[in-house]
N, C-alpha and C positions, 0 to 999 in steps of 0.2 A: 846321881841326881836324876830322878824320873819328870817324867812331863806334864803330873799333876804338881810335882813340887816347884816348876817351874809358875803354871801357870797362876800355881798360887803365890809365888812372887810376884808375879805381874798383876794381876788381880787385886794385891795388897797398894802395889807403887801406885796403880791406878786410882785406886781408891784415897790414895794419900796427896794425888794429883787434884783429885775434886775438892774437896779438901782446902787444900792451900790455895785454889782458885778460888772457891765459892767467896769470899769475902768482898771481894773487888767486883766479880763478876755480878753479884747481888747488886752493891752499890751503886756501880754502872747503871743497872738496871731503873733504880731505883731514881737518880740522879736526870736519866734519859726520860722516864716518862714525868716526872713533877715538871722541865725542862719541855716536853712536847706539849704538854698541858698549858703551862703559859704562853708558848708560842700559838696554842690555837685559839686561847681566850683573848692574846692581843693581837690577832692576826701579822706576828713578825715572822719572817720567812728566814732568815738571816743562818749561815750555816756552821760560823764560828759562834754563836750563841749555845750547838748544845754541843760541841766538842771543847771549848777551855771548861769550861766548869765541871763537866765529866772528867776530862784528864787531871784537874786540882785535884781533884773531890778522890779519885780513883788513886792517883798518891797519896794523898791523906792517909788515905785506910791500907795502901800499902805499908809505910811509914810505922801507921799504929800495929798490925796485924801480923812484923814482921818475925817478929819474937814466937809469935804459933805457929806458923810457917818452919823456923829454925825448928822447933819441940818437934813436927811433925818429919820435916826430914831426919831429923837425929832420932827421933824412936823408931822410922823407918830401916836405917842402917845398923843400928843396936839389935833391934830385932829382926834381920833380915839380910842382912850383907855382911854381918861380921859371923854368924855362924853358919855359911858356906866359906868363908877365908880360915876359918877355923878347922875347918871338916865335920861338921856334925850333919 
């Protein structure tokens, strides 16, 4: 195994890492700023105001998302760690 075949292992994991992150991490995002926006138009300061509803909201979509996550690890290992345990 050479060290581009490597890095294109890794390169591949990583990409499959963004991936199965981007879902939550969007939401998050997503959930934080409509969440800052109401705290600036009602002047509430309050700091449990934007972390429960982010962490609901952010298992929510784990919860739903977590079936493409599965697909995405498993075509990871299908195509990528079982044909080095193979030897090809």
């Amino acid at each position: 195994m050479s060290l581009s075949d490597i890095l294109s292992i890794l390169r591949e994991f990583l990409w499959g890492a963004a991936l199965m992150s981007a879902p939550i991490l969007i939401t998050a995002l997503i959930v934080g700023l409509i969440i800052g926006l109401l705290q600036a138009l009602t002047s509430i300061q309050e700091m449990t105001l934007t972390f429960v509803p982010k962490l609901a909201v952010m298992l929510l979509v784990f919860f739903i998302s977590a079936g493409y996550m599965a697909r995405i690890i498993l075509t990871l290992f299908d195509t990528q760690v079982l044909p080095i345990i193979a030897g090809n």
